[in-house]
SEKOL-719187 format. One record per residue (C-alpha): residue number from 0; residue in three letters; x, y, z. Coordinates in Angstrom, 1 decimal, always signed. Each point is the difference from the previous one (the first is absolute). Example, Ala and Ser with C-alpha at 12.3 -4.5 7.8 and 13.67 -1.06 7.14 Angstrom:
% residues 2
num->0, residuo->ALA, x->+12.3, y->-4.5, z->+7.8
num->1, residuo->SER, x->+1.4, y->+3.4, z->-0.7
END
This chain:
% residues 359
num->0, residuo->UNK, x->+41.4, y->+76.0, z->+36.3
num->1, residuo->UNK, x->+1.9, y->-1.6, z->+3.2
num->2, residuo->UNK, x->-3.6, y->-1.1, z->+1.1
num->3, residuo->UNK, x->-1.0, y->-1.5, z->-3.0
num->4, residuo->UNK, x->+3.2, y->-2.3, z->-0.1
num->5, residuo->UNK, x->-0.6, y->-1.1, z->+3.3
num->6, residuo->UNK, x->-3.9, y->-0.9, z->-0.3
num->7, residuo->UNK, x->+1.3, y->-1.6, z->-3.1
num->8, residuo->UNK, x->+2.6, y->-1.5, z->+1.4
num->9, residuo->UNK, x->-2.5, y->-1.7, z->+2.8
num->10, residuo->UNK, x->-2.6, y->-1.0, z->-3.1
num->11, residuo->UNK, x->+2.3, y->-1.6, z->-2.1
num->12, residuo->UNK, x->+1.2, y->-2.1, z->+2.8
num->13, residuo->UNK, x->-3.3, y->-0.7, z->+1.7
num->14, residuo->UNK, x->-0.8, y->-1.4, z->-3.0
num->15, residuo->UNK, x->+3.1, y->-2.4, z->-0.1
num->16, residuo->UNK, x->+0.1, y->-0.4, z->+3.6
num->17, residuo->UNK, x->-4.0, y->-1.2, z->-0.1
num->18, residuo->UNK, x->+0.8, y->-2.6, z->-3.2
num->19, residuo->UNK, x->+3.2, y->-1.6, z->+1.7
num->20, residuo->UNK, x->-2.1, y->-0.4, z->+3.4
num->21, residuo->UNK, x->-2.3, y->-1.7, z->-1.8
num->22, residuo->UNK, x->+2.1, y->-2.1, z->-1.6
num->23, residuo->UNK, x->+1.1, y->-0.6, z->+3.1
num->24, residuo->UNK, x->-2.8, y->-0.9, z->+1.8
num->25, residuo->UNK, x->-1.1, y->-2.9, z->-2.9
num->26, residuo->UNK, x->+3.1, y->-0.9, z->-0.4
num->27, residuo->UNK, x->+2.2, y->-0.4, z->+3.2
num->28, residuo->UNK, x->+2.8, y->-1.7, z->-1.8
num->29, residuo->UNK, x->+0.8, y->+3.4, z->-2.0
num->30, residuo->UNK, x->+0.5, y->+1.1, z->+3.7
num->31, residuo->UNK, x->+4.5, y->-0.5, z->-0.7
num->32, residuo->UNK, x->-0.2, y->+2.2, z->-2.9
num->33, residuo->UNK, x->-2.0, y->+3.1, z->+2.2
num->34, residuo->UNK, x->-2.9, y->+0.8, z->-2.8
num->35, residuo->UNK, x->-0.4, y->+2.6, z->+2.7
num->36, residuo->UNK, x->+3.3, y->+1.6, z->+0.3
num->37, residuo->UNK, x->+2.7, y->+0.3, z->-2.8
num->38, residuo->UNK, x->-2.7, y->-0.5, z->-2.3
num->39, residuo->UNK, x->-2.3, y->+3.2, z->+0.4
num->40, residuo->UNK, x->+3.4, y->+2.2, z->+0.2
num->41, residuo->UNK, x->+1.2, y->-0.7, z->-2.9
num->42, residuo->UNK, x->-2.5, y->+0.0, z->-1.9
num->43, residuo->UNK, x->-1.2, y->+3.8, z->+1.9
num->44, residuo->UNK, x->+3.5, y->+1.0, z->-1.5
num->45, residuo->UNK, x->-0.1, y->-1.4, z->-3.3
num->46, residuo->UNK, x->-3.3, y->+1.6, z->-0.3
num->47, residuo->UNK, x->+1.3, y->+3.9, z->+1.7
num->48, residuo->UNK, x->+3.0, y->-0.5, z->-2.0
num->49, residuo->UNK, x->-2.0, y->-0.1, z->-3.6
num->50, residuo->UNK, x->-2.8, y->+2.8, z->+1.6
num->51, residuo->UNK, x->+2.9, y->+2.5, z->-0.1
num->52, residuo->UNK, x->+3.2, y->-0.6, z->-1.8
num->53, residuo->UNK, x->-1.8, y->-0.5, z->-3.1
num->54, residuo->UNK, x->-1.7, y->+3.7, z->-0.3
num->55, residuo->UNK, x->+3.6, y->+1.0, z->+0.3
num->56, residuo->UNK, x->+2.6, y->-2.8, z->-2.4
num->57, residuo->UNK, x->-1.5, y->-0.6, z->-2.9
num->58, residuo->UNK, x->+2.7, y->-3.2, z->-1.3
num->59, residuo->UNK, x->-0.7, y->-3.6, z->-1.1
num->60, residuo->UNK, x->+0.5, y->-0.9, z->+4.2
num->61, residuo->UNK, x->-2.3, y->+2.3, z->+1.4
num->62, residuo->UNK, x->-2.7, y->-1.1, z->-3.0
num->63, residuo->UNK, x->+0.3, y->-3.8, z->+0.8
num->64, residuo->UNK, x->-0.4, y->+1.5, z->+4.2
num->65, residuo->UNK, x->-3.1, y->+1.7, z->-1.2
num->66, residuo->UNK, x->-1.4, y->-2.9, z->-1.1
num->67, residuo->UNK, x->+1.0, y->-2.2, z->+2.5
num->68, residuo->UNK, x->-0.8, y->+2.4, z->+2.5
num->69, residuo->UNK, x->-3.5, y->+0.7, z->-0.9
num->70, residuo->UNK, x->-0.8, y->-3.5, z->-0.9
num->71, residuo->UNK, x->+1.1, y->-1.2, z->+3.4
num->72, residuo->UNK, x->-2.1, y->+2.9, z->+1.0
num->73, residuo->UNK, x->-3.7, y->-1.1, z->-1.5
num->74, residuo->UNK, x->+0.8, y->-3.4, z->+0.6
num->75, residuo->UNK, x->+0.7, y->+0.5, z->+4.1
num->76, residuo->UNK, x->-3.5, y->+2.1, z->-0.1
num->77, residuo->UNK, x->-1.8, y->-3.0, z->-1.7
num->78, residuo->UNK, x->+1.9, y->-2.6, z->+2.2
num->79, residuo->UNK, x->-1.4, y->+2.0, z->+3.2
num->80, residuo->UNK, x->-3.6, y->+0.4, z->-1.6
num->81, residuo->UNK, x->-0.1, y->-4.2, z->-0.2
num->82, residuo->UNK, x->+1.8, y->+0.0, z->+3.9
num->83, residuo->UNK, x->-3.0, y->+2.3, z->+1.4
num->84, residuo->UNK, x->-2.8, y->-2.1, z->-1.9
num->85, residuo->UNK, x->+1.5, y->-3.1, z->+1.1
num->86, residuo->UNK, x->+0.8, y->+1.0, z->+3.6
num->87, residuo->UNK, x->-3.8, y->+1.2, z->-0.2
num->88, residuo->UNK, x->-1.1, y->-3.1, z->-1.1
num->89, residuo->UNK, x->+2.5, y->-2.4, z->+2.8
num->90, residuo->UNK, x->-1.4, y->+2.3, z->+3.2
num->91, residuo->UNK, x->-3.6, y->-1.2, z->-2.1
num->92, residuo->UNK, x->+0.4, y->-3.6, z->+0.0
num->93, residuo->UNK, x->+2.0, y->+0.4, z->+3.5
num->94, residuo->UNK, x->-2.8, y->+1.5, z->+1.9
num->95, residuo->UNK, x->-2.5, y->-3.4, z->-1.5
num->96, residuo->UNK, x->+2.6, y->-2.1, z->+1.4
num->97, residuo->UNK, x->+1.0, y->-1.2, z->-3.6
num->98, residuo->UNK, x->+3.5, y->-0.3, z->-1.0
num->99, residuo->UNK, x->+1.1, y->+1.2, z->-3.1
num->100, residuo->UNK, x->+3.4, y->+1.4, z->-0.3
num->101, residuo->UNK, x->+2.2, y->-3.2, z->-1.2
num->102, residuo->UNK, x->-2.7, y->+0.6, z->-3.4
num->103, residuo->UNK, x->+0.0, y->+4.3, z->+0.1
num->104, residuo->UNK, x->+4.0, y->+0.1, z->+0.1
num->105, residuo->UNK, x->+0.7, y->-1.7, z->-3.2
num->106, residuo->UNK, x->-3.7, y->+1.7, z->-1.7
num->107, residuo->UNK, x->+1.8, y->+3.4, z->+1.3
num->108, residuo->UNK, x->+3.0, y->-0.6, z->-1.9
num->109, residuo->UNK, x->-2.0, y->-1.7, z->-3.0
num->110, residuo->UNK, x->-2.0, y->+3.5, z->+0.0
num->111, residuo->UNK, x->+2.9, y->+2.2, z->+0.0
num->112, residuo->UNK, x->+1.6, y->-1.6, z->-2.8
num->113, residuo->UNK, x->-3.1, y->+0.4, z->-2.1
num->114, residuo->UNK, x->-0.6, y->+3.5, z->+0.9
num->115, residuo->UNK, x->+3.2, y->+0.7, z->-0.5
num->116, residuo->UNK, x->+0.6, y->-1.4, z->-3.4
num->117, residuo->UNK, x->-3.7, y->+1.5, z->-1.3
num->118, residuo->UNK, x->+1.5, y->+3.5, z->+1.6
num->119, residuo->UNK, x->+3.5, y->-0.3, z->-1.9
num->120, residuo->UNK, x->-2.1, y->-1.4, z->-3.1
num->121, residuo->UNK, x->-2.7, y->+3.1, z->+0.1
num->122, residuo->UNK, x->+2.6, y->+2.7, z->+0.6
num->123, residuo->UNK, x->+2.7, y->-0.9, z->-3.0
num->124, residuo->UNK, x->-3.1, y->-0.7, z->-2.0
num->125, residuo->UNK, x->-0.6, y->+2.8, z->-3.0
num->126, residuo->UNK, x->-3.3, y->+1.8, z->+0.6
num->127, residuo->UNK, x->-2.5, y->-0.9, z->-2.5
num->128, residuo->UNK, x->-1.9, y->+2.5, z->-1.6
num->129, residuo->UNK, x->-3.4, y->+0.3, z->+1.1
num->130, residuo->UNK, x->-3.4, y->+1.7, z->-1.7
num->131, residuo->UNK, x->-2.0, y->+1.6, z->+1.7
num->132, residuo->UNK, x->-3.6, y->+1.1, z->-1.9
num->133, residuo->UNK, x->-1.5, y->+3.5, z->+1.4
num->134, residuo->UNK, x->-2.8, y->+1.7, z->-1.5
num->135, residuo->UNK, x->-0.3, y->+3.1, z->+0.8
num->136, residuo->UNK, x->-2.6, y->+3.1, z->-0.9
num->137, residuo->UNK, x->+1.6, y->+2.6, z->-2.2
num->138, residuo->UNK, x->+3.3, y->-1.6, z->-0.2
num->139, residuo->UNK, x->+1.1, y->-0.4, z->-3.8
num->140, residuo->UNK, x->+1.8, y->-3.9, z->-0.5
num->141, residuo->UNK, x->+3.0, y->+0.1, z->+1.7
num->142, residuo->UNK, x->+2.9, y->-2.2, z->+0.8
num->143, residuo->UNK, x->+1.9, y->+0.5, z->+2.9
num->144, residuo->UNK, x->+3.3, y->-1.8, z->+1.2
num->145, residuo->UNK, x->+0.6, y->+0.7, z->+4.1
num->146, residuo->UNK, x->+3.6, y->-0.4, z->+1.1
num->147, residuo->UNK, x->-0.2, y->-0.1, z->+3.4
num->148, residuo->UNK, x->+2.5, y->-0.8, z->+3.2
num->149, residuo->UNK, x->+3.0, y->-1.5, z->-2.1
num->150, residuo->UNK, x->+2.3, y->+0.6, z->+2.6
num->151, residuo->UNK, x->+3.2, y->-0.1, z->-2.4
num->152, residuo->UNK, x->+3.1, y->-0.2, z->+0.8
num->153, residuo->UNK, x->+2.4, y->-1.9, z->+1.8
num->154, residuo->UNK, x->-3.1, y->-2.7, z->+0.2
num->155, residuo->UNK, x->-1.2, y->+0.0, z->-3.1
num->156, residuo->UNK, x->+2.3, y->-0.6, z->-3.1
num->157, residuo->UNK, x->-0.3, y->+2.5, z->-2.7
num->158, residuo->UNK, x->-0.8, y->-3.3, z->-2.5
num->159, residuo->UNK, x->-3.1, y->-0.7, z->+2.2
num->160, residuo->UNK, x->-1.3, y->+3.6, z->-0.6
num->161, residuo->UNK, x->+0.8, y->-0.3, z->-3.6
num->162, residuo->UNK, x->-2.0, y->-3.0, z->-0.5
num->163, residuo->UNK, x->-2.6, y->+1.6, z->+2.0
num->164, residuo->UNK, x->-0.6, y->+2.9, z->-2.1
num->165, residuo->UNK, x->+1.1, y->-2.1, z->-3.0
num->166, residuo->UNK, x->-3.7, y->-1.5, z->+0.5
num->167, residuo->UNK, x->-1.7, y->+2.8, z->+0.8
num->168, residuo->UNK, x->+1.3, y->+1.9, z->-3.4
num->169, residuo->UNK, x->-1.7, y->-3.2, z->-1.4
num->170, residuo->UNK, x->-3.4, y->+1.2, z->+1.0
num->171, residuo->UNK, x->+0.4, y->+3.3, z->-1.4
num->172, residuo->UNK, x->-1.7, y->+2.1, z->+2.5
num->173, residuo->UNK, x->-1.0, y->+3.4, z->-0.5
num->174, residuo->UNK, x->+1.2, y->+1.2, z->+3.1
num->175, residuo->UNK, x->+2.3, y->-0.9, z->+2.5
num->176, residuo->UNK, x->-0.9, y->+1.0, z->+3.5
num->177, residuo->UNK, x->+2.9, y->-0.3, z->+2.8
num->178, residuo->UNK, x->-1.2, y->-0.5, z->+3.6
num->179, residuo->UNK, x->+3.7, y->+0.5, z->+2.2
num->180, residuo->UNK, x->+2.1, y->-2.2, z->+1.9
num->181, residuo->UNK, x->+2.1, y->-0.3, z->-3.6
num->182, residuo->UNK, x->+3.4, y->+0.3, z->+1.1
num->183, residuo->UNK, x->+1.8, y->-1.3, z->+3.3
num->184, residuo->UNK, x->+4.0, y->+0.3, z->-0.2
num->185, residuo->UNK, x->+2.6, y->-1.5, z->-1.5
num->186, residuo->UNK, x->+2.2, y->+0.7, z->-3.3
num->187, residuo->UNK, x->-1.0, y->+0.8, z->-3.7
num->188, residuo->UNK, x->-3.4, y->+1.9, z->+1.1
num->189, residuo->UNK, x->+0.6, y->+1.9, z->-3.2
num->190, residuo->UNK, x->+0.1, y->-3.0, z->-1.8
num->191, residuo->UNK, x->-3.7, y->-1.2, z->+1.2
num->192, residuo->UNK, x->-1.0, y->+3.4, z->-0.6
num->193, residuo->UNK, x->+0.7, y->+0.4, z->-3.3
num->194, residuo->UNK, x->-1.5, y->-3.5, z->-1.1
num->195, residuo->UNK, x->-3.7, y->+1.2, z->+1.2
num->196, residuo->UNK, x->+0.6, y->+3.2, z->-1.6
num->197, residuo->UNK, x->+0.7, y->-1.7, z->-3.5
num->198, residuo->UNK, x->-3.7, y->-1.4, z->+1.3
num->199, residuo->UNK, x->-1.7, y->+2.3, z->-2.4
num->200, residuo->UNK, x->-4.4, y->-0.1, z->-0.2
num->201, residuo->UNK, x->-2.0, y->+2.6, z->-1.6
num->202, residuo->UNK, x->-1.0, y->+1.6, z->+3.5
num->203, residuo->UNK, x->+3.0, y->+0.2, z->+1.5
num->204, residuo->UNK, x->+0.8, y->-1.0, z->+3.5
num->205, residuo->UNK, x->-0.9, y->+1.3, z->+2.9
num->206, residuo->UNK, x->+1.3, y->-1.0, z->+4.0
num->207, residuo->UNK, x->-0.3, y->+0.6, z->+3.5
num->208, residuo->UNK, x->+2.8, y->-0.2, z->+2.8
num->209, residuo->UNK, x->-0.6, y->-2.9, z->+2.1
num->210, residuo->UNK, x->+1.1, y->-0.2, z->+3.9
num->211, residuo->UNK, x->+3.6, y->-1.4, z->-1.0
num->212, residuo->UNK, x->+0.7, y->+3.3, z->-2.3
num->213, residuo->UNK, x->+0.1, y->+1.8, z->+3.3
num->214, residuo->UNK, x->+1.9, y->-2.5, z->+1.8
num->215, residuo->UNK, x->+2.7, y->-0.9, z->-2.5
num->216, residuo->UNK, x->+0.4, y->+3.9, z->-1.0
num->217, residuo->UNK, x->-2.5, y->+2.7, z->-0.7
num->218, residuo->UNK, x->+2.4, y->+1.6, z->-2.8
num->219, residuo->UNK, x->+1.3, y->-3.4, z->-1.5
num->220, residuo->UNK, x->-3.4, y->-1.3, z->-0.7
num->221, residuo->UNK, x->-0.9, y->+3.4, z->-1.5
num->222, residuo->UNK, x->+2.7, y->-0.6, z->-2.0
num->223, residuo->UNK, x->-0.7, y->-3.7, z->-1.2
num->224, residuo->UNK, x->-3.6, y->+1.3, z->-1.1
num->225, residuo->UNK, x->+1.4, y->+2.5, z->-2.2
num->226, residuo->UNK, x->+2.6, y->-2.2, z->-1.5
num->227, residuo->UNK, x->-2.8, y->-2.8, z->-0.2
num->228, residuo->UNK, x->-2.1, y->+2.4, z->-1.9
num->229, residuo->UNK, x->-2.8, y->+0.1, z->+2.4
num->230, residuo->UNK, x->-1.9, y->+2.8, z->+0.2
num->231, residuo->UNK, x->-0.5, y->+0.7, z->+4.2
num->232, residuo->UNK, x->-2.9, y->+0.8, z->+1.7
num->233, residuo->UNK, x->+0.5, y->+1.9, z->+3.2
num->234, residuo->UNK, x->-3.7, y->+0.6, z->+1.5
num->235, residuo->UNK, x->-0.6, y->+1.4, z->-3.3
num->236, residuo->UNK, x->-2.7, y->-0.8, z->-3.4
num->237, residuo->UNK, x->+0.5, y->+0.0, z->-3.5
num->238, residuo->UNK, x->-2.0, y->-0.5, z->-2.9
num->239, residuo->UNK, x->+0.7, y->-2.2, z->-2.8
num->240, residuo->UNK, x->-0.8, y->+0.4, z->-3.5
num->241, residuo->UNK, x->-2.8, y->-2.7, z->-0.3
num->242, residuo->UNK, x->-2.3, y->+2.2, z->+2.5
num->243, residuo->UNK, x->+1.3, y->-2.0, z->+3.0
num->244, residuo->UNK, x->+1.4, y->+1.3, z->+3.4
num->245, residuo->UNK, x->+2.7, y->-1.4, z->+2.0
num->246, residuo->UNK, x->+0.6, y->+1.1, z->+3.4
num->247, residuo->UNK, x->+3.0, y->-1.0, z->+2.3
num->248, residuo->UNK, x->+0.6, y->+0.2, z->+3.5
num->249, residuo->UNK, x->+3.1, y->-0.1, z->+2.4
num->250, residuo->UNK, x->+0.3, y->-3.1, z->+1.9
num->251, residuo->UNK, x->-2.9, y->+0.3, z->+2.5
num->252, residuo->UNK, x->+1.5, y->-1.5, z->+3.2
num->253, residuo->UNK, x->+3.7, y->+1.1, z->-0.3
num->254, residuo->UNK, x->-0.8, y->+3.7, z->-1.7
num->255, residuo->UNK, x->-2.5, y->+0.1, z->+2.3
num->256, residuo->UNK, x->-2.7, y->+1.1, z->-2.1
num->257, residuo->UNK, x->-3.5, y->+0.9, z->+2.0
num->258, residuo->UNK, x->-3.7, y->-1.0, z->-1.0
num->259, residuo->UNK, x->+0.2, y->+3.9, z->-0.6
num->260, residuo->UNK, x->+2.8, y->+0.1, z->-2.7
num->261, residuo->UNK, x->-1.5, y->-3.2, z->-1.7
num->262, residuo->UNK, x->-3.4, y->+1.9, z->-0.3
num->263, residuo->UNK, x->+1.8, y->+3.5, z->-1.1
num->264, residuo->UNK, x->+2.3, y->-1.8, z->-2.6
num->265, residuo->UNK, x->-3.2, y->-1.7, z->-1.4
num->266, residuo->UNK, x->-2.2, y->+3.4, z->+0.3
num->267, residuo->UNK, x->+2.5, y->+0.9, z->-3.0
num->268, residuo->UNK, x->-1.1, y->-2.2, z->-2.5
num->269, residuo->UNK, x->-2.5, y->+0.6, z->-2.7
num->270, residuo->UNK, x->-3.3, y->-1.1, z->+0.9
num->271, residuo->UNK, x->-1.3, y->-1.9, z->-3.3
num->272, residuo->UNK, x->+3.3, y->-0.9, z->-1.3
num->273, residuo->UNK, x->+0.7, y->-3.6, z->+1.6
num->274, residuo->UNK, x->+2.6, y->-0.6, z->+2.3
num->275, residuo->UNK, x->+2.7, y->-2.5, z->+1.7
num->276, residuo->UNK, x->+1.6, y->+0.6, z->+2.9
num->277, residuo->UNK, x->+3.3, y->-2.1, z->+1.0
num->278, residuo->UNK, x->+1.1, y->-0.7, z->+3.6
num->279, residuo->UNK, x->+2.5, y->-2.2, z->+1.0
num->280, residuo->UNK, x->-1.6, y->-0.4, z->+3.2
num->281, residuo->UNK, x->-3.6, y->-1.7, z->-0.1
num->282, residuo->UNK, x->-1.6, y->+2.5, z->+2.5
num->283, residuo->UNK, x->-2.8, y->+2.8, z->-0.3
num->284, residuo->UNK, x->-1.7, y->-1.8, z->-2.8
num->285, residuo->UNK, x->-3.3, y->+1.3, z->+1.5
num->286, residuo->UNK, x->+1.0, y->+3.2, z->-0.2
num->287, residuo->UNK, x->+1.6, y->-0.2, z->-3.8
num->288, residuo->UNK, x->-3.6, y->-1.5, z->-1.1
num->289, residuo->UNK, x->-2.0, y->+2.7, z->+2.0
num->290, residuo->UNK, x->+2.1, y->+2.8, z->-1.9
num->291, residuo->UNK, x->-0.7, y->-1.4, z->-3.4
num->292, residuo->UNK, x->+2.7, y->-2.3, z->-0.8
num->293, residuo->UNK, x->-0.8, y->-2.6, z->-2.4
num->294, residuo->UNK, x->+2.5, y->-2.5, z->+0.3
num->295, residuo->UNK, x->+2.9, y->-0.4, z->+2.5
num->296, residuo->UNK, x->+3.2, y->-2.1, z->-0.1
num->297, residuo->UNK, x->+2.2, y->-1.0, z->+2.6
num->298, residuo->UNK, x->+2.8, y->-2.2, z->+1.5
num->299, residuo->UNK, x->+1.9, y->-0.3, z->+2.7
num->300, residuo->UNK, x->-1.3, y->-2.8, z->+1.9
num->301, residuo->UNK, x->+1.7, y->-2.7, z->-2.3
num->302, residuo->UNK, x->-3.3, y->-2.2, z->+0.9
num->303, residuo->UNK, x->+2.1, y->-1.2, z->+3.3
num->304, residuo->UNK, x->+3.0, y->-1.3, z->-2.0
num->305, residuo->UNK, x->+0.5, y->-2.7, z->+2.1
num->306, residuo->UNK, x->-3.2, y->-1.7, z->+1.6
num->307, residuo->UNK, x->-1.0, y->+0.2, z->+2.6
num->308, residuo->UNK, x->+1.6, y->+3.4, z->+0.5
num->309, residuo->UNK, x->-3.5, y->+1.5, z->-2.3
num->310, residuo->UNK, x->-2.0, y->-0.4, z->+2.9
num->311, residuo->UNK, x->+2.5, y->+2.4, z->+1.9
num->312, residuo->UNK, x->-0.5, y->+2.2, z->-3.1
num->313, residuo->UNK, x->-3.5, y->+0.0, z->+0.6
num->314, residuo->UNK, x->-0.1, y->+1.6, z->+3.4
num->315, residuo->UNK, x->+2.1, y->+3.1, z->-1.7
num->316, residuo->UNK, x->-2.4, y->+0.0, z->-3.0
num->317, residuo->UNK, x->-4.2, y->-0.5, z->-0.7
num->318, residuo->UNK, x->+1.0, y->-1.6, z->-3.8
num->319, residuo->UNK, x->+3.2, y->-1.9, z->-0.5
num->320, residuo->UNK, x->+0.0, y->-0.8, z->-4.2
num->321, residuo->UNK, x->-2.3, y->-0.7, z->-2.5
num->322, residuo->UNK, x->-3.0, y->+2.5, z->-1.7
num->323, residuo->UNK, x->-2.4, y->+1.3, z->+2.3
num->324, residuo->UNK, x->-3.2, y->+2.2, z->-0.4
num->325, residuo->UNK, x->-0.2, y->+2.9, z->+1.6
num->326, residuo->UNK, x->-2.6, y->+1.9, z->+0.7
num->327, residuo->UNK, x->-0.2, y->+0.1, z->-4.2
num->328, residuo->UNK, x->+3.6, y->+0.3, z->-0.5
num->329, residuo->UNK, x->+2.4, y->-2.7, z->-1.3
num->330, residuo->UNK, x->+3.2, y->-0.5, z->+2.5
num->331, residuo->UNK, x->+2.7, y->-3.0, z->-1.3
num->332, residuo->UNK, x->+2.6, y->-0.9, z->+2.6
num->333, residuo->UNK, x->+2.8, y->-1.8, z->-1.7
num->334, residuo->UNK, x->+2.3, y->-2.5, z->+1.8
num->335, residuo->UNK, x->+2.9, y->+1.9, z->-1.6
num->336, residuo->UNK, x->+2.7, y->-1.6, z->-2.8
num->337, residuo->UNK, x->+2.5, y->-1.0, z->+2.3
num->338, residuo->UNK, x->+0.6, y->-0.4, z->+3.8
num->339, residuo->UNK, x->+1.4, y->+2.4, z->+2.8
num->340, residuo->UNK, x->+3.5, y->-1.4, z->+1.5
num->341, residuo->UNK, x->-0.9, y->-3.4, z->+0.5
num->342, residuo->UNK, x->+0.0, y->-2.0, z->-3.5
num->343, residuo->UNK, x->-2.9, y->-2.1, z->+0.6
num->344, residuo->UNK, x->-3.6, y->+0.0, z->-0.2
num->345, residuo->UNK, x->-2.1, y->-2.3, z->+1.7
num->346, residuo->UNK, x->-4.1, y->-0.5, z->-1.4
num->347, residuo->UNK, x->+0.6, y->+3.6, z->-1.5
num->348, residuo->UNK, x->+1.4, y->+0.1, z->-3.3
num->349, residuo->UNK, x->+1.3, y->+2.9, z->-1.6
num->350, residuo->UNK, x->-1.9, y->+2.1, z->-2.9
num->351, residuo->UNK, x->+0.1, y->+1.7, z->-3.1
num->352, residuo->UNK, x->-3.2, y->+1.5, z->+0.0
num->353, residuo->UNK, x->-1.5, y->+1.4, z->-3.7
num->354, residuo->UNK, x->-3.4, y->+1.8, z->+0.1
num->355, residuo->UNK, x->-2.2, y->-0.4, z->-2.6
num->356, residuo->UNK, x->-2.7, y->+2.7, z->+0.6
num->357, residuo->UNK, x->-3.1, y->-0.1, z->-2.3
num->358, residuo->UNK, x->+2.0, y->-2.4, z->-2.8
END
């Protein structure tokens, strides 16, 4: 734990530090208010200071330092994103002898402030519900509504998860299928429990644990599931009453489930019968496919978030978001309904993902 304050200590500053030199550097004048001093440490603490008092205080204070916290978080990360580009770009133009900083300093700015305001803009946006057609072999018409990486919490307001499910009771699915991350910390989780457990569809509902159910509390998300009326699957597969098969599995990376357990879990199922698997984590899709699955559905990956972190996302994992084909089985990564920590989302928006299969 002491190490990972530290080496986020040095990130979150780096990342300041690198802005304010910048600034700097185009604009010598800001040179009496030390972009590069005062400026990176206080906003290193303000950032620290809503990382970790906030899983702790839950009062109208510590809320407000969530927010401002995490904001001046995603904003720092997009501000250094424009600083490397540009710097990129000067050392560019420097080497052909051109000058161009007097014109990237003010761009830089001008770029941040867009970024920034399509970031706030795409984060305290409400996901839109979006359809997704699947047909799919020996699948009776289904409608399935995916709930996936909510995050609620202390940075997510229990109105926004209303509203959320609000539309998705709209659709009237048949099923609701729950891929983890649900809940993160904060007060009145029995509260956003009980409001997707009023959620009632003629299938039922049926979740896995995502990586944050281990970190914020084995036992307390094990809890929240049962309160939210989610029915858990723990590397296990059950049949539903319309002939279909759903099949769960433990958070790959941080249960650290093998190529082996994934292939014994799916050796249970019933070979005719269809099946779906869910995995938070988008990995071993080959596998899932080559042991019979029919259609797969994950999260996790939030599609990035905030661009351009995706492309980091992409060197973790071979599909990011969308529906892919798979060896013959469907696999739909959803960007998630809300955001992790940070309350923005930049070029990624948020989902509420409904299934249609064979309708």
């Amino acid at each position: 734990m002491i190490v990972f304050f530290i080496l986020s200590t040095i990130v979150i500053w780096g990342m300041f530090a690198a802005t304010g030199l910048w600034l700097l550097v185009c604009f010598p004048a800001l040179g009496r208010f030390s972009p590069t001093g005062l400026f990176p440490i206080l906003g290193t603490v303000i950032v620290l200071a809503g990382l970790t008092l906030t899983r702790t205080h839950y009062n109208t204070f510590t809320s407000l330092l969530y927010y401002m916290s995490y904001i001046l978080f995603g904003l720092a990360f997009i501000a250094f994103c424009v600083t490397v580009g540009c710097t990129l770009v000067l050392l560019l133009f420097k080497l052909l002898q051109v000058s161009v900083r007097p014109l990237l300093g003010p761009a830089s700015v001008g770029i941040i402030c867009i970024l920034s305001g399509l970031a706030l803009w795409g984060g305290f946006t409400a996901p839109k519900v979006k359809h997704i057609p699947l047909p799919l072999a020996d699948f009776p018409p289904l409608k399935i509504a995916l709930i996936a990486d909510a995050h609620l919490g202390m940075g997510v307001p229990y109105a926004r998860w209303d509203k959320a499910l609000s539309r998705l009771e709209e659709e009237k699915p048949d099923l609701i299928l729950v891929l983890g991350d649900v809940f993160e910390y904060g007060p009145d989780a029995d509260k956003y429990a009980s409001r997707l457990a009023a959620f009632q569809t003629p299938l039922g509902t049926y979740g896995v644990m995502g990586n944050h159910e281990y970190y914020n509390g084995y036992q307390k998300s094990i809890d929240f599931f049962q309160k939210a009326n989610i029915r858990l699957l723990q590397n296990e597969i059950i049949p539903l009453t319309n002939g279909l098969q759903i099949a769960g599995v433990k958070d790959i990376k941080t249960a650290r489930v093998t190529k082996q357990d994934f292939a014994s879990l799916l050796n249970q199922a019933r070979p005719k019968q269809p099946l779906i698997l869910l995995s938070h984590t988008p990995l071993y899709a080959e596998e899932a496919a080559d042991n019979g699955v029919n259609l797969m559905l994950s999260g996790h990956t939030h599609n990035g978030q905030i661009w351009p972190f995706k492309y980091l996302v992409k060197l973790q994992f071979p599909r990011v978001y969308g529906l892919f084909d798979v060896n013959g089985m469907a696999f739909y990564i959803t960007s998630g309904m809300f955001y992790w920590g940070i309350p923005l989302r930049l070029f990624s928006p948020a989902e509420l993902p409904i299934l249609e299969i064979n309708l």
